[in-house]
N, C-alpha and C positions, 0 to 999 in steps of 0.2 A: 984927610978926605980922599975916597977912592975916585979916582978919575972916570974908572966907568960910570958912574952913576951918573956923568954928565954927554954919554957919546949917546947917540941913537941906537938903538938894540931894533932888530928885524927879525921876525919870526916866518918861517915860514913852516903853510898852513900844508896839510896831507889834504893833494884834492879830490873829489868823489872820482870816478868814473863816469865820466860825462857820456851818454847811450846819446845816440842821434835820433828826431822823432819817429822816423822808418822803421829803427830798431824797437822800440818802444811800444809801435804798433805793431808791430808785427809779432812779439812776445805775447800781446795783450791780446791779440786776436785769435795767438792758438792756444791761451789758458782758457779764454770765456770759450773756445769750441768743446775745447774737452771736455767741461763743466756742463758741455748740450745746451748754452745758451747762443743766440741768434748774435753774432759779433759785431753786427752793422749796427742793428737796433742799443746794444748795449752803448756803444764807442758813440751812436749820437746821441743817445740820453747822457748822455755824460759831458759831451762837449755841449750840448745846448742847456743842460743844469749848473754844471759845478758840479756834480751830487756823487762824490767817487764811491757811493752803493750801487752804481750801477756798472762797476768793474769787479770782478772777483778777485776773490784773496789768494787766489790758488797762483802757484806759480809765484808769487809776490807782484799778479798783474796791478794790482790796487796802486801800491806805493810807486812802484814805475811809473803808471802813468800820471801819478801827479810830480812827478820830479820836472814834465814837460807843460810849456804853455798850454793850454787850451788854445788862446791862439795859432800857435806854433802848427799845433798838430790840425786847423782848420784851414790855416795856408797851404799847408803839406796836400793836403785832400786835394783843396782845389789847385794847384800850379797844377797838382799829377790830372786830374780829369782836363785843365786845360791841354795841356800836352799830347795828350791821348785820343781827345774828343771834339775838340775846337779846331786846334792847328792843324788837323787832317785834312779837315774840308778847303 
């Protein structure tokens, strides 16, 4: 009987490239311009859908941004506007 068959074997896994949601949007934002769509309007159709038809395919904006939360990237939105626009005043 071969003794390995009884030790624990660990594989390891080749991991994606993990993008940051910043970078993600910010991909996503200059493919839908290029494309001549309005990139505010597409990014919140999308975060308040699910519906990733409302990201274009160009640039591979589509699958980018679903590699990120939706949540993820509606936290992102808001800390950056509190930051900017709240904690001023």
């Amino acid at each position: 009987m071969n003794k390995n068959l009884h030790d624990t074997q660990f594989f390891q896994t080749v991991q994606e490239n993990k993008m940051d949601v910043d970078q993600v949007l910010d991909l996503v934002y200059t493919a839908l311009s290029e494309k001549g769509y309005n990139p505010v309007n597409q990014i919140v159709g999308y975060v308040m859908s699910g519906d990733p038809t409302y990201i274009t395919s160009h640039k591979n904006a589509r699958s980018l941004i679903m590699k990120v939360e939706r949540d993820d990237i509606l936290e992102l939105l808001l800390s950056y506007y509190i930051r900017h626009k709240i904690d001023r005043h």
